[in-house]
C-alpha positions as CSV (number, residue, x, y, z in Angstrom):
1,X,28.7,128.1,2.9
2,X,31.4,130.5,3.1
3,X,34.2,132.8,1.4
4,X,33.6,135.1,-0.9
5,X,34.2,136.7,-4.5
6,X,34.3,139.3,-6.4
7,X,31.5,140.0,-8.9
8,X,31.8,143.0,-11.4
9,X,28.8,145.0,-12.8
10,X,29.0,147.8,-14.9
11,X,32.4,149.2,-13.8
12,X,31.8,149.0,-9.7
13,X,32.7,145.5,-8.3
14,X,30.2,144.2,-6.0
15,X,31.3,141.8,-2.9
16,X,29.4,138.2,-3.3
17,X,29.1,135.0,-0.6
18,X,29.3,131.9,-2.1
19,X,25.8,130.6,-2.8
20,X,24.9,127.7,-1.5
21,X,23.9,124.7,-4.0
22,X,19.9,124.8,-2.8
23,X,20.1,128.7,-3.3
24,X,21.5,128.4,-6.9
25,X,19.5,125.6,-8.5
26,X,16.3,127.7,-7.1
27,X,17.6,130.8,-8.5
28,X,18.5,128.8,-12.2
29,X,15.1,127.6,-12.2
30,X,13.5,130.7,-11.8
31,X,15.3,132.2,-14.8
32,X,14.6,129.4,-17.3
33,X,12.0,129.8,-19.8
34,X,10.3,127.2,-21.5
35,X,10.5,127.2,-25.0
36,X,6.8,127.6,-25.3
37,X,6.4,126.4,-29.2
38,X,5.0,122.7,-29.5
39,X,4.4,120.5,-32.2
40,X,1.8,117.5,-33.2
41,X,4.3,114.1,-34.0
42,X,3.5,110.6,-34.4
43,X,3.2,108.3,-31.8
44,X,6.7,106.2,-33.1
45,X,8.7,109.6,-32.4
46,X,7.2,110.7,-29.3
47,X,10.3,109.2,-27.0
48,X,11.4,111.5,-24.8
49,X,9.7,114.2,-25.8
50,X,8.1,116.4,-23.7
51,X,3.9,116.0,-23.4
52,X,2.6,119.7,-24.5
53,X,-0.8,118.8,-23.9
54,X,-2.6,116.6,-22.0
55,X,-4.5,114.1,-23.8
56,X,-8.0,112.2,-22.9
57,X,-9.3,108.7,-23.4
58,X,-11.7,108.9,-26.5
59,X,-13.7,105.9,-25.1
60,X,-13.5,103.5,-21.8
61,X,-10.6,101.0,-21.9
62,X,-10.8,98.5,-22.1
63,X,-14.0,99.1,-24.3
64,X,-15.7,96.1,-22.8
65,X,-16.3,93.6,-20.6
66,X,-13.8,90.9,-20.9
67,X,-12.0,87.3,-19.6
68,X,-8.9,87.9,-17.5
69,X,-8.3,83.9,-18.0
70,X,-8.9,81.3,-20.4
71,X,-11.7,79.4,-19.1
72,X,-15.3,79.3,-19.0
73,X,-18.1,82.4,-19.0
74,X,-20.9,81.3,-16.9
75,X,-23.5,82.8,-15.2
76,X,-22.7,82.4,-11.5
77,X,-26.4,81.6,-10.3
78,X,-25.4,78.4,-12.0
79,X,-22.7,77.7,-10.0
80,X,-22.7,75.7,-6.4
81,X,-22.5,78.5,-3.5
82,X,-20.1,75.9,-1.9
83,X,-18.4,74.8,-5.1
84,X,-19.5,71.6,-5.2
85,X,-19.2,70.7,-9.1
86,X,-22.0,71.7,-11.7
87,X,-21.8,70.1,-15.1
88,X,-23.2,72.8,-18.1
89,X,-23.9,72.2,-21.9
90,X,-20.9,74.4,-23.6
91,X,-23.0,76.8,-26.1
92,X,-20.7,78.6,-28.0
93,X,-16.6,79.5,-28.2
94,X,-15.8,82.3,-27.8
95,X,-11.9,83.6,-28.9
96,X,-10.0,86.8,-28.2
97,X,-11.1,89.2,-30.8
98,X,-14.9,87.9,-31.4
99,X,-18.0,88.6,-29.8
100,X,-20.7,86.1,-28.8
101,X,-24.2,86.1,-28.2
102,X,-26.0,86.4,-25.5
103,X,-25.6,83.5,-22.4
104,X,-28.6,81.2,-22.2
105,X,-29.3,80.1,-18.2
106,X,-28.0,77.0,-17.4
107,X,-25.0,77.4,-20.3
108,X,-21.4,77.6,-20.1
109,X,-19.4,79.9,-23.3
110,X,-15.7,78.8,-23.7
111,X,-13.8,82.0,-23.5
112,X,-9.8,82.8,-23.9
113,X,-8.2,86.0,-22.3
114,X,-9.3,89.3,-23.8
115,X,-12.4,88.0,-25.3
116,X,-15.9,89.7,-24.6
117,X,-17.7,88.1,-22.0
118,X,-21.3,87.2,-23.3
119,X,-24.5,89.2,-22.0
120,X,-25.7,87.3,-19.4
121,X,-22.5,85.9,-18.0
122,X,-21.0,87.7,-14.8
123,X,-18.1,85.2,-14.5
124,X,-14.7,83.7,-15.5
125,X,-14.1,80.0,-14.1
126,X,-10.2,79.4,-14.9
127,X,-10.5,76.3,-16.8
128,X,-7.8,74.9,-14.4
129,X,-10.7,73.6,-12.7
130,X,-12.8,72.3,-15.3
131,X,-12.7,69.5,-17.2
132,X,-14.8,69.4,-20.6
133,X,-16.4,66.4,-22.6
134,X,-18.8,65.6,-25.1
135,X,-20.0,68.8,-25.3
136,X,-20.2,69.7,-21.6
137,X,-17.7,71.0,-18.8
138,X,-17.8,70.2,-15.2
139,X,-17.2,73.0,-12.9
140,X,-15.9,72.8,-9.6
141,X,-15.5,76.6,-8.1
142,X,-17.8,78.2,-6.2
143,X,-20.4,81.7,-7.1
144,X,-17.9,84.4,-7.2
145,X,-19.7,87.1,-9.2
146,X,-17.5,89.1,-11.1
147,X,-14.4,86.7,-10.5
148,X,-12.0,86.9,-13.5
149,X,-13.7,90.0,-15.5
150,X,-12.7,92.5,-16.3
151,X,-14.9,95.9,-16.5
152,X,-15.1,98.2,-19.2
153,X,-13.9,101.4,-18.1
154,X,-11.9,99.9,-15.3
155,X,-8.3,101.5,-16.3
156,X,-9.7,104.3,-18.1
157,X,-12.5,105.7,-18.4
158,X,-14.5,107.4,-21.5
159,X,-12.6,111.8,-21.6
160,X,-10.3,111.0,-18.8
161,X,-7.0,112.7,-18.7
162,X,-4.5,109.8,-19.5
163,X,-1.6,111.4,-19.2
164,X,-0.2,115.1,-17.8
165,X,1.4,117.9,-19.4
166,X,4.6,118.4,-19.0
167,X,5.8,114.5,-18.6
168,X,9.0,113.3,-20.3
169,X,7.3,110.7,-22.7
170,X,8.3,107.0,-21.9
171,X,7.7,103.7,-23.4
172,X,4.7,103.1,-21.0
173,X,3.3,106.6,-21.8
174,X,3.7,105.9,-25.6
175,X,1.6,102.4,-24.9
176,X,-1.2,103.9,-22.8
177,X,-1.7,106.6,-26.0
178,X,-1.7,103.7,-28.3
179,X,-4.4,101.7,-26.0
180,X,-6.9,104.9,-25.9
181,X,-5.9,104.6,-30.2
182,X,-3.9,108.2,-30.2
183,X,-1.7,108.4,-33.2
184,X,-0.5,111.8,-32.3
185,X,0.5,113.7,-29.3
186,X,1.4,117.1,-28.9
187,X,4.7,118.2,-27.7
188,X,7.3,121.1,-26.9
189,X,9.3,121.5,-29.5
190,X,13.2,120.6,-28.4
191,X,15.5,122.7,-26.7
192,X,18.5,124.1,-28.3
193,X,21.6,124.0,-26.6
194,X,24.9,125.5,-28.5
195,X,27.6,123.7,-26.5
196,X,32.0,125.2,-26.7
197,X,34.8,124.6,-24.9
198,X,37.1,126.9,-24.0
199,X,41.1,126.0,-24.3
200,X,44.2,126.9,-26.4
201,X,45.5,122.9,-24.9
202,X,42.1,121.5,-26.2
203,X,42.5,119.0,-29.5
204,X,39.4,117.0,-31.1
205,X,39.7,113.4,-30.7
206,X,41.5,112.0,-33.8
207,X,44.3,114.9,-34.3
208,X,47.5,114.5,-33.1
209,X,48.4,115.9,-29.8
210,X,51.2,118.2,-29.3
211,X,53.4,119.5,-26.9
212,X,50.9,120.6,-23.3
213,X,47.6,119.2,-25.4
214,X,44.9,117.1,-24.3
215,X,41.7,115.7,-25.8
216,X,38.3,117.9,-25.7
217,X,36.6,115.3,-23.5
218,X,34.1,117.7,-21.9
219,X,31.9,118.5,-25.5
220,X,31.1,114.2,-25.7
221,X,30.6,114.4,-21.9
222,X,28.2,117.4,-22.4
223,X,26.7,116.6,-25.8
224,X,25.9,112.9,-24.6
225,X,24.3,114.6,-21.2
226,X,22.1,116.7,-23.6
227,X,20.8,114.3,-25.8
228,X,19.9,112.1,-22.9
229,X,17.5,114.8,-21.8
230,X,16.2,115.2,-25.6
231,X,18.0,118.0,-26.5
232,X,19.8,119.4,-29.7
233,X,23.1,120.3,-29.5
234,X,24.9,123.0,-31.6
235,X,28.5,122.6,-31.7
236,X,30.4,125.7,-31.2
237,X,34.0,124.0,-31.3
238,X,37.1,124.6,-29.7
239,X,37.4,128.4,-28.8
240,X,40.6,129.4,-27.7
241,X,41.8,131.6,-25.0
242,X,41.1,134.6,-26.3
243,X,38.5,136.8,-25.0
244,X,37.7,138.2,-28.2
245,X,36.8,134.8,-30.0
246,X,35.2,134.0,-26.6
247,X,32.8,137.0,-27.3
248,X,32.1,135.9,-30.9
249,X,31.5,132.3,-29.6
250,X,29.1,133.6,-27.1
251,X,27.4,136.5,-29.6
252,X,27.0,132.5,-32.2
253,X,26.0,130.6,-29.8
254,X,22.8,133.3,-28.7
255,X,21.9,133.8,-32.4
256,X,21.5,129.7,-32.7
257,X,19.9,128.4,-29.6
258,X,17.8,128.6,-26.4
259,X,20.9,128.2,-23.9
260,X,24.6,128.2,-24.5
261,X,26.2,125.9,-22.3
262,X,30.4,126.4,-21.9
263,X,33.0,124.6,-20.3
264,X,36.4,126.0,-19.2
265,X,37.2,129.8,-18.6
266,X,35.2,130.2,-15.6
267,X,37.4,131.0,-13.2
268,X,39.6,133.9,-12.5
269,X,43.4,133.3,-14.5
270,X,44.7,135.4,-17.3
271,X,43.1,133.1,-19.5
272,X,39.4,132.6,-18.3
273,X,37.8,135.1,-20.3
274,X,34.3,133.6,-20.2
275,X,33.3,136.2,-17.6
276,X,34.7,139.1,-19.0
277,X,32.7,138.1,-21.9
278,X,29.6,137.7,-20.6
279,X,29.5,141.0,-18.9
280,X,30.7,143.1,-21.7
281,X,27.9,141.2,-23.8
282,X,25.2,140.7,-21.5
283,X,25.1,140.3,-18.0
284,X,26.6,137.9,-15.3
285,X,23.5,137.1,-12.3
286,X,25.3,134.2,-11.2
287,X,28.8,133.1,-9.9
288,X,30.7,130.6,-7.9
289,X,28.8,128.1,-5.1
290,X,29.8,126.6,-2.3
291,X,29.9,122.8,-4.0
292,X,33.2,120.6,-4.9
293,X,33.8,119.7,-7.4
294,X,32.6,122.8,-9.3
295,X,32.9,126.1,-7.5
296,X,33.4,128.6,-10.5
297,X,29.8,128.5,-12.3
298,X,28.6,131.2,-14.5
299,X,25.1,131.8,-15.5
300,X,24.0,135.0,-17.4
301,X,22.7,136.2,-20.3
302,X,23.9,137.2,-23.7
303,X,21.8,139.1,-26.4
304,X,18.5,137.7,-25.4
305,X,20.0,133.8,-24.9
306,X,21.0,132.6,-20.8
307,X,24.5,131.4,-20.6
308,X,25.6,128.7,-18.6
309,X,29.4,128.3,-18.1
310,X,30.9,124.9,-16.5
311,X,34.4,124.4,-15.3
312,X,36.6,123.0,-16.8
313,X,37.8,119.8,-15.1
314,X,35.9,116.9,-16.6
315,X,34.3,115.5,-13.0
316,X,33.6,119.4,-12.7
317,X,31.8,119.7,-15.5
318,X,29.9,116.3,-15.4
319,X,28.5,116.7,-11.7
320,X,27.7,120.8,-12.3
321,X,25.6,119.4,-15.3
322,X,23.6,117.3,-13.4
323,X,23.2,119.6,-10.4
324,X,22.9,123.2,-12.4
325,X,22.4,122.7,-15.6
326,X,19.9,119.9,-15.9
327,X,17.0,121.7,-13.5
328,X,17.4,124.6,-15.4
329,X,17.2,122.7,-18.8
330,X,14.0,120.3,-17.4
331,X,12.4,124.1,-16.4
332,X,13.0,125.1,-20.3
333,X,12.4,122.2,-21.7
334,X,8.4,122.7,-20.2
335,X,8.9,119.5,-17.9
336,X,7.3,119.1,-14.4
337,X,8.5,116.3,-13.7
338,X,12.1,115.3,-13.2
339,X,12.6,115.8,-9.5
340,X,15.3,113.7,-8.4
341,X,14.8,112.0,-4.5
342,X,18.1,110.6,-3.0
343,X,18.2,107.3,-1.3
344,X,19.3,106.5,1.9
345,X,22.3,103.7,2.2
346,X,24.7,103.0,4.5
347,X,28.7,104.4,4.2
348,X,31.1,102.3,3.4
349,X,33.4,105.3,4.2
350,X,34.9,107.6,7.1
351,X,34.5,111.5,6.8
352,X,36.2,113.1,9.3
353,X,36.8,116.1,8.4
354,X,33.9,118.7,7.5
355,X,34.1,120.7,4.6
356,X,32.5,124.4,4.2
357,X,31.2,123.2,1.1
358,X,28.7,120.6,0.3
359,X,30.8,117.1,-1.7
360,X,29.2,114.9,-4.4
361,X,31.6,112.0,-4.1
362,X,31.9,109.3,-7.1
363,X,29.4,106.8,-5.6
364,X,28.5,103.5,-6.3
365,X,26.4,100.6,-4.0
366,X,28.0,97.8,-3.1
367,X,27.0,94.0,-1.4
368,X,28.4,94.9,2.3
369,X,28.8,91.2,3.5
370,X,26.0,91.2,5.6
371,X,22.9,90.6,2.8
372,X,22.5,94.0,2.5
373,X,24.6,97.0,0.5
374,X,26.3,100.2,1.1
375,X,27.8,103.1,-0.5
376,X,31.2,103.2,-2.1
377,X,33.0,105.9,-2.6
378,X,36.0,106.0,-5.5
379,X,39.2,106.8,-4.1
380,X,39.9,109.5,-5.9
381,X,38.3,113.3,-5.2
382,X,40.1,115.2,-8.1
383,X,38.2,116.5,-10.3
384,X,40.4,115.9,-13.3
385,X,39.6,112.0,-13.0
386,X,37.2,111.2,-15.7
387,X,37.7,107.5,-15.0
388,X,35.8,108.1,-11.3
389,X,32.8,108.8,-13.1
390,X,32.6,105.7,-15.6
391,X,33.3,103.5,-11.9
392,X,30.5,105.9,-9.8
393,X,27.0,104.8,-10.4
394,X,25.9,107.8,-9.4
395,X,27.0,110.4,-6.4
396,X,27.1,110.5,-2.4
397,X,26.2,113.9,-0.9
398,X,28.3,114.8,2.0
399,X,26.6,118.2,3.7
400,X,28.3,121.3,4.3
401,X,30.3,121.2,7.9
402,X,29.2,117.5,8.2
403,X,31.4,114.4,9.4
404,X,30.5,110.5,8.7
405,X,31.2,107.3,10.2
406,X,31.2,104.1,8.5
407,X,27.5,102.6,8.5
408,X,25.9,105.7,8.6
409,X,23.2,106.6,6.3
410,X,24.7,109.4,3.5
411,X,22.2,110.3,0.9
412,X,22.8,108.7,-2.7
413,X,22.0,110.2,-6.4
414,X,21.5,107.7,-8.9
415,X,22.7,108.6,-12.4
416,X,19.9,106.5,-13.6
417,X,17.7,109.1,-12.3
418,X,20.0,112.2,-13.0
419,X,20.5,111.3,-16.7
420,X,16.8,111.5,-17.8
């Protein structure tokens, strides 16, 4: 952590350190508000929504007792303590999604995986080690009460909270609703993100390009980031370098949606005019950390809505997203959960030379020879390489004032983790 910057408010200009990244993503949570509203949808379109309410198991699950094999309900005071085999009359069949009666003494039931166990019968023989005829099987196990049953109530059990509030619906949460027989579940209603880029040299994929143009890569970065958390997007377009239209964008964008979200104009040229804008509309709380890529940041807030501006480089804009923008997003979106946890792998790099600010490098794990794997890095830092990102798997944290060897451990951020 170090520098420093200039921040105006109101017409006095007010001297700023660089915060560091732990500093800012605590001070963006604490300004995000969750959207509050909810809304009851059917189980089919509960994906990555966001759990409102906390549901409870209407009734024990599973409901009864039941086989965990196919084999043989018995009663195990019929069975040899030692296992020596038993031979017992086979009194009735029993499938999965039937019932049978109650378990005479001295009777075997055949029984298939799922099915009721009979009253009377306190355990599953695996019919691995049985062998039926005329009418009869012979069992060779020994008494194990309870062996190969499973209880009623022994996941869940009859008003028991299933799952919490405030969890990112999955597949296996939409599959434990289903087995307690919930249709419905009640969630936050999305976030709405209105999403522009700033740029005169900025052209839509498709159009021609002409002379000092490039491609709008950042809005599919950032509209593919935002969907992957479950969000909708509002596209703002292309605004150019103007800081008039860059006020109108801004004074859209609050009317539409729950956050505006910006890339490009951050910084302090002739033609960044994001912050200029912001403070003539609303306020700026939040500028420039100590992190590369991504120093200029701008968070504020514009006619009621917070504004989030990223830089324009696309690695800049991709890694400040994960770092800044998703916490504050998961905070608005209601979410509790979320919380990323770094692994610990091995370099496969030298850093010699400490930086004042803390590095996520492009990062991806690698086999390092040995049976084991370590952390690449991409050879390229810029931020202007896209094509680092598509190779990373995710990013390598370097600490502020820190140096590496080779082999030593380096924390690691999977995108797998920082993408939902």
């Amino acid at each position: 952590m170090g520098g420093g910057s200039t921040v105006q408010t109101g017409c006095a200009p007010e001297r700023s350190a660089l915060k560091s990244v732990d500093e800012a993503v605590a001070f963006l949570r604490a300004r995000a508000r969750p959207v509050g509203a909810t809304e009851t949808v059917a189980l089919e379109a509960a994906h990555g929504r966001v759990l409102a309410a906390a549901p409870a198991a209407p009734a024990p699950v599973p409901p009864w007792d039941n086989s965990a094999m196919d084999g043989y309900a018995v009663r195990s005071a019929d069975l040899d303590p030692d296992g020596a085999p038993v031979r017992l009359p086979v009194s009735q069949r029993i499938p999965a999604g039937r019932a049978g009666t109650a378990l005479a003494a001295g009777t075997a039931a055949r029984i298939f995986t799922g099915a009721p166990t009979p009253p009377g019968a306190d355990q599953v023989v695996i019919q691995e080690v049985c062998t039926a005829a005329d009418g009869a099987v012979e069992i060779r196990a020994a008494r194990a009460p309870g062996a190969n049953v499973r209880r009623a109530g022994e996941d869940l059990r009859a008003g028991q909270p299933i799952l919490e509030a405030g969890v990112r619906l999955a597949p296996q949460h939409l599959g434990l609703a289903a087995s307690v027989g919930l249709a419905e579940l009640t969630v936050f209603r999305r976030l709405r993100v209105a999403v522009f880029s700033t740029g005169d040299e900025l052209v839509r994929p498709g159009a021609p390009l002409g002379p000092g143009c490039i491609y709008n890569s950042n809005h599919y970065t950032l509209a593919g980031l935002l969907q992957a958390l479950g969000c909708e997007v509002e596209d703002l377009g292309i605004v150019p370098d103007r800081f008039e239209a860059t006020c109108e964008a801004l004074e859209r964008g609050a009317g539409r949606a729950d956050l505006i979200l910006t890339t490009g104009g951050v910084s302090v040229g002739e033609e960044d005019h994001l912050k200029p804008a912001v403070e003539r509309l609303g306020r700026l709380e939040l500028w420039r950390i100590a992190v590369r890529p991504g120093k200029p940041l701008a968070f504020g807030e514009v006619a009621g809505a917070p504004i989030l501006g990223l830089p324009g480089n696309p690695v800049s804009a991709f890694v400040t997203f994960c770092l800044f923008a998703r916490p504050f997003i998961l905070r608005a979106q209601g979410r509790t959960d979320g919380e990323v946890h770094p692994l610990r792998l091995p370099a496969a790099f030298d850093w010699p030379r400490p930086d004042r600010r803390r590095e996520y490098l492009r990062a991806r794990p690698a086999p390092d020879g040995r049976g084991g794997v370590h952390l690449e890095v991409h050879a390229s830092r810029s931020s202007a390489v896209l094509s680092a990102v598509t190779w990373a798997r995710g990013l390598a944290v370097v600490p502020e004032g820190r140096t590496l060897r080779r082999g030593e451990g380096v924390d690691y951020l999977p995108f797998a983790e920082l993408l939902w």
